[in-house]
N, C-alpha and C positions, 0 to 999 in steps of 0.2 A: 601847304601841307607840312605835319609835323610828325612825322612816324614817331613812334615810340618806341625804342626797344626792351627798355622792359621796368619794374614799377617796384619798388622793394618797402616799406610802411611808408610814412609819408611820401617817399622823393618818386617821382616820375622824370623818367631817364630819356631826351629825346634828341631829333635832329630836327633842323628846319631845310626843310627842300632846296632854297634857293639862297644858300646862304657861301661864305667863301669857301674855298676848295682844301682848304689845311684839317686835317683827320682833326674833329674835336663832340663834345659831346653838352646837350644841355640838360640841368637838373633842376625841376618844379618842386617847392613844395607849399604850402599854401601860405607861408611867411615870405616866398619870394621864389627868386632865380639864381643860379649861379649857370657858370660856362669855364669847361676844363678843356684843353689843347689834350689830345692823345700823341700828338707827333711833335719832335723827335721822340720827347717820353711827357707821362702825364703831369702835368701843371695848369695850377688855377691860373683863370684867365681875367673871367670878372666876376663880380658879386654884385647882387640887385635884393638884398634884405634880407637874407640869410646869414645867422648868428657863425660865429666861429665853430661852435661843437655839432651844428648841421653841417657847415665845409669840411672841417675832419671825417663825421660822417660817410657823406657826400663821396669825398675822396678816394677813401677806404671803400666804397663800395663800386668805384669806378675801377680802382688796382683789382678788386676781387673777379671782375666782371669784364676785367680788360680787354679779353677775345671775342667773348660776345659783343662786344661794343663794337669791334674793331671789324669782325662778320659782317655786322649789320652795317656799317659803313658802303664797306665794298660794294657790299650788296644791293644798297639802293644808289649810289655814287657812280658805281663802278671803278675800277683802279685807273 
């Protein structure tokens, strides 16, 4: 299961169910994947074919959207 929390032009913003326990988030867009660490604070984690000015991107829309990430976390995780 891959909840999504939420989808901004290209990039689709999600989590995988069963995956390790460290607060982080993953981002689709049809060029590839990336995966950003939320905790201690946000940092890119890895890249899977996604250009530089998509990671910027990406990034930038993670810091803007940082609580709702962070919500949705908890929320399906639990703390």
């Amino acid at each position: 299961m891959s909840p999504t929390v939420f989808r901004d032009g290209e990039f689709r913003f999600y989590f995988f169910s069963r995956e390790e326990a460290r607060c982080h988030v993953h981002v689709f867009c049809p060029d590839g994947e990336a995966k950003f660490w939320l905790e201690p604070e946000i940092e890119f984690a890895h890249n899977f074919g996604l250009n530089e000015r998509q990671l910027r991107a990406a990034q930038r829309l993670i810091e803007e959207h940082q609580d709702v990430i962070r919500d949705a976390w908890y929320k399906h995780f639990g703390s």
